[in-house]
N, C-alpha and C positions, 0 to 999 in steps of 0.2 A: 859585735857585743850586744848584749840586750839590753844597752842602755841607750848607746844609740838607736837601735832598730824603736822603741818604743818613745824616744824622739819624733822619726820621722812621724811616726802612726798619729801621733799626738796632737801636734801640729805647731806653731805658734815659736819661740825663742827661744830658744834653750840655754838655760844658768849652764857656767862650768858647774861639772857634778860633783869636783873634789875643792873641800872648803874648809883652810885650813885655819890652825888659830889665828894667826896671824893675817889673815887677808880676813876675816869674819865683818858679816854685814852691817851697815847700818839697820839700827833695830827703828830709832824714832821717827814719826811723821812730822810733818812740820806744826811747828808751833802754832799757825796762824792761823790754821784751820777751825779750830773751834770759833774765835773771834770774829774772822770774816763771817763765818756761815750765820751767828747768830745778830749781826751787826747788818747783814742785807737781809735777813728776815725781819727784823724789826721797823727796820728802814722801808723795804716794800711794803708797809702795809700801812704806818702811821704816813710816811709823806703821802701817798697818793689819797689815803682817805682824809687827810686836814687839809690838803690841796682842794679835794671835789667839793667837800662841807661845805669849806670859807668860800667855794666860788659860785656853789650850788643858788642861795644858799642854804643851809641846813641849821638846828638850833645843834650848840652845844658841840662843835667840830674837834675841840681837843680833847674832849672827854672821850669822843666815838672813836678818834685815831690813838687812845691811849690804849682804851679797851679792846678794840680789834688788832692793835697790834701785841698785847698782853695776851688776848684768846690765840694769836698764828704760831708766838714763842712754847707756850706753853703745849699745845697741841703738837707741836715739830719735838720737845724735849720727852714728852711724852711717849712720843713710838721713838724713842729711843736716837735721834738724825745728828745731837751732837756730840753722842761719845767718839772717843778717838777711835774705837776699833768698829766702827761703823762711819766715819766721814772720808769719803774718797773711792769706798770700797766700790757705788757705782755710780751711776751719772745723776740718779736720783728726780729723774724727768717724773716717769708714774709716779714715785712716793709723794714729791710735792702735787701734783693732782689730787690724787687719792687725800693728802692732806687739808687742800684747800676744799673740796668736798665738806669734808668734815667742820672745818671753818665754818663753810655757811651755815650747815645744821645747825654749829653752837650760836651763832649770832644771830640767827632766827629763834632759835628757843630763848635767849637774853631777849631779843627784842617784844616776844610775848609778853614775857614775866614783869618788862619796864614801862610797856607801853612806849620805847621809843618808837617818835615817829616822823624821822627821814622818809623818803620818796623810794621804794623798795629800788627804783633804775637806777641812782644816784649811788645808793651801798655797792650794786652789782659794777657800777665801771668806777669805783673808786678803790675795789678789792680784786680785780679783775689782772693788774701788774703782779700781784705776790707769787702766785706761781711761778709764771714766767722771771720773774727777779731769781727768785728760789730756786728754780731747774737748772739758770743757767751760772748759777753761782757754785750749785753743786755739780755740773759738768764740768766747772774749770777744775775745781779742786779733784776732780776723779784722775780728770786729765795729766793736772800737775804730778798727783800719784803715780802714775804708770809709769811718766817717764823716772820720777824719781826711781820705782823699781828694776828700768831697764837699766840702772845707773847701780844695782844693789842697794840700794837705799829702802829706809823705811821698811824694813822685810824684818820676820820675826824667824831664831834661830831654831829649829826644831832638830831632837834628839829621838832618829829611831830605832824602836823594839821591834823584833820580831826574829823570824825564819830567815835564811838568807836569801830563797826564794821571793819571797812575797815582800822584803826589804829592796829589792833590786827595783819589783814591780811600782814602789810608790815612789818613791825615789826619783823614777824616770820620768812617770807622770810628772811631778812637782817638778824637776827640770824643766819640761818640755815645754811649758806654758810660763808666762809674767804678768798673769791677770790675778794671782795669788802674794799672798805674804808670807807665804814658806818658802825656807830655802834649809835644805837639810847639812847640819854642821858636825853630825857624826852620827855611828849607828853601836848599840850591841846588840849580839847577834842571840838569838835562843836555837840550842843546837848543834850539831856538826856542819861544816858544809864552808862555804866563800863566796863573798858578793864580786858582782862584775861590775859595780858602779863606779870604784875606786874612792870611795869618800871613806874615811878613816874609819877603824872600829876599835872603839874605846872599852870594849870589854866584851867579855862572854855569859852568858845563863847557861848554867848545864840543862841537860836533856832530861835528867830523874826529878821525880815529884821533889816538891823541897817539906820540911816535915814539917808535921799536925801543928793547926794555930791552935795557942792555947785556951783556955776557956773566957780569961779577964782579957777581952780588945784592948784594954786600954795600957796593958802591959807586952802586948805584942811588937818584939820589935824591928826595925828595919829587916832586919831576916839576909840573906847572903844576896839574892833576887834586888833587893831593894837596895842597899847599900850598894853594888857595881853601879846601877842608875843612876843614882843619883852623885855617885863620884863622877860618869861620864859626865851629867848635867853640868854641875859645877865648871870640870874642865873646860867647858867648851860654852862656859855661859850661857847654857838655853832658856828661851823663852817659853819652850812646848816638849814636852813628850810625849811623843805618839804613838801608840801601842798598836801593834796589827796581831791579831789572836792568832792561834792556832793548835795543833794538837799538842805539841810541847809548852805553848804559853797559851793557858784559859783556865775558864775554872777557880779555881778556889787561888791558884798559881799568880790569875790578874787580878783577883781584889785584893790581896794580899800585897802587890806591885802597888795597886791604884792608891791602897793605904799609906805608902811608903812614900809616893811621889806628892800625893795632896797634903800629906801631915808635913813634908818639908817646904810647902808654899811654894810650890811649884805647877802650875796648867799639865793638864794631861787630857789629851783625848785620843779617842778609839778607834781604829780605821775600818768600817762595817766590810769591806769587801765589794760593795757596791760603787759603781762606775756609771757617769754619764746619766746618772738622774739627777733630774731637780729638785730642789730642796724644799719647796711646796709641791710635789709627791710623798713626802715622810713623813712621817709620825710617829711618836714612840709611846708604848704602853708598858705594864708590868703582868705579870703571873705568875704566881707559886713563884716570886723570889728572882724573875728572868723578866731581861729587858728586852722586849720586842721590838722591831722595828719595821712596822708599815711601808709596804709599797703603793702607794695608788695606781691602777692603771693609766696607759699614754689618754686622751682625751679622743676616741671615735665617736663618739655619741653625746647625745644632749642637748644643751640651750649652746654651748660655746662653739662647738661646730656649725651650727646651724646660724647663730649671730657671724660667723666666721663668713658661712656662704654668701647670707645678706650683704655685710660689708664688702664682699668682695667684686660682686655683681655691680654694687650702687656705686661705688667708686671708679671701679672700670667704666661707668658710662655715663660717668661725669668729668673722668679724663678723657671721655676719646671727645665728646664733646666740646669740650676747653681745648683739644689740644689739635682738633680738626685741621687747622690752617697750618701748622706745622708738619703734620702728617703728609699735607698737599705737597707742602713744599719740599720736604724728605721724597715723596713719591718724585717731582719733577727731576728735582737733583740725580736721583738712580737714574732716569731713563734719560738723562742727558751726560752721565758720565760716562757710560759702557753698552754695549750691547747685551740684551737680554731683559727677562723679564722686572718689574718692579718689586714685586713679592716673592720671596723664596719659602717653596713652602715642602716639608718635612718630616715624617712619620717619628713620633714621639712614642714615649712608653709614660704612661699618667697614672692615675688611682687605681691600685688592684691590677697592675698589669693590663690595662686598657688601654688600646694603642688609640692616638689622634693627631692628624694635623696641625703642626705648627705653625707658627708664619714671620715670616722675618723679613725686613728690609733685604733685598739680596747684598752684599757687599763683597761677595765672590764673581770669578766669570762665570759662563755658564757650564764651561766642560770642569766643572771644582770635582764635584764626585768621581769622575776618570781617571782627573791626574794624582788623586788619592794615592792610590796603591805604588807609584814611583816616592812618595814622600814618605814614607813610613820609618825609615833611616833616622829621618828628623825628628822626630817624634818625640817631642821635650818630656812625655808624659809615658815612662819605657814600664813601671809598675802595675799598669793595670790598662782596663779597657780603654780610658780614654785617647782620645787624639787630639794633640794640641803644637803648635809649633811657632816660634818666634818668629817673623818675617817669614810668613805664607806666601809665596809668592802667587797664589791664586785670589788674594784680596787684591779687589782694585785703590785707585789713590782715593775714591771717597769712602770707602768702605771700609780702610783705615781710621779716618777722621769716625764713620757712624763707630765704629767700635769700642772706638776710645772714650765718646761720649756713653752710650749706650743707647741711642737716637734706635741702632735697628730691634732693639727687642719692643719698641713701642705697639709694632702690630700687634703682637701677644695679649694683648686689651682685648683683642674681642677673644679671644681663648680663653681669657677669666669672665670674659660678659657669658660667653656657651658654657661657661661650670666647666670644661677640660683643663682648667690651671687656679689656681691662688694667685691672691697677690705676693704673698710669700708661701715659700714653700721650699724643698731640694730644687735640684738643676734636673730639668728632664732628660732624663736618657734615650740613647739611640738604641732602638731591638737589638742591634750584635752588640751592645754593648749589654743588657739585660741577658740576652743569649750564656753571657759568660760571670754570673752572676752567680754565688752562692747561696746558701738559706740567710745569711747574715748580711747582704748588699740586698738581697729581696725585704727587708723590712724599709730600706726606705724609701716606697711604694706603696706604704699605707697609708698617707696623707696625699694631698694631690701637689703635682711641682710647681715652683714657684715662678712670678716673671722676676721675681729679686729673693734672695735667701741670705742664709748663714756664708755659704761660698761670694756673694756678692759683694759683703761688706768685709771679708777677711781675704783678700787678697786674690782674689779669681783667680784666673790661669796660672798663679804663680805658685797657686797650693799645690802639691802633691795627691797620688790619686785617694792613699792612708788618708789623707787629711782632711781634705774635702768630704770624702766615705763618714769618716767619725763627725765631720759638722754637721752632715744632711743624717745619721744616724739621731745624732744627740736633740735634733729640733725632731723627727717624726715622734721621737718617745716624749719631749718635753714642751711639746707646743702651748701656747693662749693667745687669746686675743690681745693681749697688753704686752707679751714679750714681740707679736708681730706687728703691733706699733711701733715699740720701740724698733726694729730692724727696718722697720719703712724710712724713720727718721734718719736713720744710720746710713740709710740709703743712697741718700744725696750728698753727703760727704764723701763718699765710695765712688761714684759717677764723677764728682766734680776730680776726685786726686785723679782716678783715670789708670792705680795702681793694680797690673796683672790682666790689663783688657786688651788683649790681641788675637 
C-alpha cells in the first residue's frame, strides 16, 4: 500500500493511520511547562548574579540580579520561548545562545545609560550559568514531549482536505515520523477517487466549481464546501484543518473554504506541496492578489561554507591533537589483536563525485573484501546499494568493541584536516554503490561527507536504505553552521547508546 511504502521512505515511527473517535489523542501538553521554563530562567540568572555581586564584591547586588534577571525573562518572552505551542517543540540549545547573546547587548547598553560600574569579568561569570540553565531545561521538556508523543499525547487532531491522491501523500508523511504534533483524525475527499490510508472520510466535495460569491462578503455563507468541513471538524473535534490545493480545490473554491473554516474559529493551514526544506528557506510575499512562496537556495556558496571549512579543519586538529594518545593506543590494540594492518584504508566518493581515501581503524581481517561476495544472502540492507549485516563474521572481537564505540572512524580527522570530509556531513559512499545511483541519490554529493551525520545520530545501520537516502538528502539541501552544531552535540549521545553500530 502507499502508506506503508511511504513509511518506510520516511523513516522514523510510525502512528497507526486509522484514528478513530473513540481512541482520538491527547490534544494537551503538560501543564508545567510554561512554569518550569520560566521559573529556571529567572532563577539562572538572578541566583548566580546575587551570588557573584555579594561575593565579588559588587555595589548594589540585588538590584543587578533583579534587573538582569527581568532583562533574560523578558527577552526569552519576547521571541516568543514560552508559548505552549513553541515549548518542547525543540531542544532549544541555539535559541538560548542566540538569546543570551542578545542579553549581553541589552545590559551593556543599560550599563552605558546608568553608569553601572561592576567589574565587566564579574557580570561575564555571574551570567555565564543562564544559558546553560536554559538549554538544558529546555532539552528536558523537548525530551519529555517526544516521549509523551510516542505515547499519542500532546498531539493536535488535524482534518484533511484535498484529492485522494495527495491526501494519501500527507497522511503518510505525518505518520511516518513523531517529531510532529499532527496526527490526522479524518479526511474529506475533493473529487472521485479512494484513499489507501484507511483513516475514515467524513465527507465529500464535489468536483464542479460551486457558485458565484456574492457581491456583500459579509453575507456570504458557509456555502455546501464549507458546511461538509466543518461538520467533519466538529465530529472528529479538530484542532487544524489542513487544506492541500489542487485542480478541483483552489482558487476562488479555497478562499471561499478558508472563509468558512476561520469565521467558525477554527486553525486552517495550507499544505504548499513542498517537501524536506527548511523553514529558514521560505519566505512568503504577495502580488496582484497571490501569495508567493520563496525558496532560498541549499547553501554552496558564501561566508557559511567557508566558516564551515574553517571550523572544520581547526577542530580536526585540535582533536587529533587531544586525542593523540588514545589514537596510540587504539593503533597498539589493532596490531595486537589480529593479523594485519593498523589502518584500513578505502576509496570513497566525496564532494562532486570526487573519489579519495579513507581510513579507518581496520576492525575486519584482512581477506574482508574476498569473503564479501559469499555474504550477500545476509545482507540486512536488500533495498538498495548498501551492505550491512548483523554479526559479520569478518569483524574481529576488538573491532566489534571499536564499532560500537565509534573509536575506528577517529582516523577520518585527518580526512577532514585534507578538506576530503566535514565534520558533518552524509555517510560516504563506496564508487559501486555511486555506480548505482540515480539523478536523485547523485545530490547527495553536493556537500562533502561527513565523519558523523544525520544517519549517526538517527539510528545507523538500523535505518533503511529510503531512510538514510532522505536524511543525507534533507541535510545537503538544508545545511548551517548552527544545525551542525547542534548534530555534533547530538553526537555523543549517539556514540555513547551505541544504537544500530555494527
Amino acid at each position: 500500500m502507499r502508506h506503508s511504502q511511504a513509511s518506510s521512505r520516511y523513516g522514523g515511527i510510525r502512528r497507526p493511520s486509522v484514528v478513530g473517535r473513540r481512541s482520538l489523542p491527547h490534544r494537551d501538553t503538560a501543564r508545567w511547562y510554561a512554569p518550569v521554563a520560566v521559573t529556571a530562567d529567572a532563577s539562572g540568572v538572578f541566583v548566580p548574579v546575587l551570588t557573584v555581586y555579594a561575593l565579588a564584591p559588587e555595589p548594589r547586588p540585588l538590584a543587578a540580579a533583579a534587573t538582569a534577571g527581568l532583562c533574560w525573562l523578558t527577552i526569552r518572552a519576547g521571541h516568543r520561548r514560552y508559548l505552549r505551542g513553541n515549548l518542547g517543540e525543540t531542544r532549544g540549545l541555539l535559541a538560548a545562545a542566540h538569546d543570551w547573546l542578545v542579553l549581553l547587548g541589552v545590559l551593556a547598553g543599560l550599563r552605558a545609560l546608568t553608569g553601572e560600574s561592576s567589574a565587566v569579568g564579574s557580570a561575564l561569570v555571574a551570567l555565564a550559568p543562564a544559558p546553560l540553565i536554559t538549554g538544558v531545561t529546555c532539552a528536558l521538556i523537548h525530551h519529555h514531549l517526544t516521549g509523551q508523543r510516542h505515547q499519542a499525547q500532546a498531539l493536535r487532531r488535524v482534518l484533511l482536505i484535498g484529492e485522494p491522491g495527495p491526501v494519501d501523500d500527507v497522511a503518510a508523511r505525518l505518520a511516518a515520523r513523531t517529531d510532529h504534533a499532527y496526527v490526522v483524525v479524518g479526511t474529506v475527499l475533493a473529487g472521485p477517487g479512494a484513499t489507501d490510508c484507511g483513516i475514515p472520510e467524513l465527507g465529500r466535495l464535489d468536483a464542479s466549481c460551486p457558485e458565484r460569491v456574492p457581491a456583500v462578503p459579509d453575507l456570504i455563507p458557509d456555502g455546501q464546501d464549507g458546511t461538509t468541513v466543518l461538520a467533519a471538524a466538529r465530529r472528529q473535534d479538530a484542532d487544524l484543518v489542513l487544506v492541500i490545493p489542487g485542480p478541483v480545490l483552489g482558487g476562488e473554491r479555497l478562499r471561499r473554504l478558508t472563509w468558512a473554516v476561520q469565521d467558525a474559529g477554527i486553525p486552517l493551514a495550507v499544505a504548499s506541496g513542498l517537501t524536506e526544506v527548511a523553514r529558514r528557506r521560505l519566505s512568503v510575499s504577495s502580488a496582484a492578489g497571490l501569495t508567493l512562496l520563496h525558496v532560498a537556495p541549499p547553501l554552496r556558496r558564501g561566508a557559511q561554507p567557508l566558516v564551515k571549512a574553517v571550523l572544520d579543519r581547526a577542530a580536526a586538529g585540535v582533536a587529533l591533537l587531544a586525542l593523540a594518545p588514545l589514537l596510540a593506543l587504539v593503533a597498539t590494540a589493532v596490531r595486537l589483536d589480529s593479523r594485519g594492518p593498523v589502518l584500513y584504508r578505502q576509496t570513497r566518493i566525496g564532494h562532486r563525485g570526487t573519489p579519495f581515501t579513507l581510513w579507518k581503524f581496520r576492525t575486519m581481517v584482512p581477506d574482508a573484501e574476498l569473503r564479501r561476495p559469499e555474504l550477500e544472502s545476509a545482507n540486512d540492507h536488500t533495498a538498495g546499494p548498501l551492505f550491512k549485516m548483523r554479526g559479520d563474521p569478518r569483524v574481529t572481537r576488538l573491532g566489534r568493541l571499536l564499532r560500537r564505540s565509534s573509536l575506528d572512524e577517529l582516523p577520518q580527522l585527518f580526512n577532514v584536516l585534507r578538506g576530503q570530509m566535514a565534520l558533518v556531513g552524509p555517510r560516504p559512499p563506496l564508487p559501486e554503490e555511486v555506480a548505482r545511483y540515480g539523478a536523485v541519490e547523485l545530490r547527495r554529493l553536493g556537500v562533502k561527507p561527513g565523519l558523523t551525520g544525520p544517519w549517526q545520530i538517527s539510528g545507523r545501520s538500523e535505518l533503511s536504505w529510503d531512510e538514510g537516502l532522505a536524511l543525507d538528502l534533507h541535510y545537503a539541501d538544508n545545511w548551517s553552521v548552527t544545525g551542525d552544531l547542534d548534530v555534533l552535540a547530538r553526537t555523543l549521545r549517539a556514540v555513547v547508546d551505541g544504537r544500530g553500530a555494527y
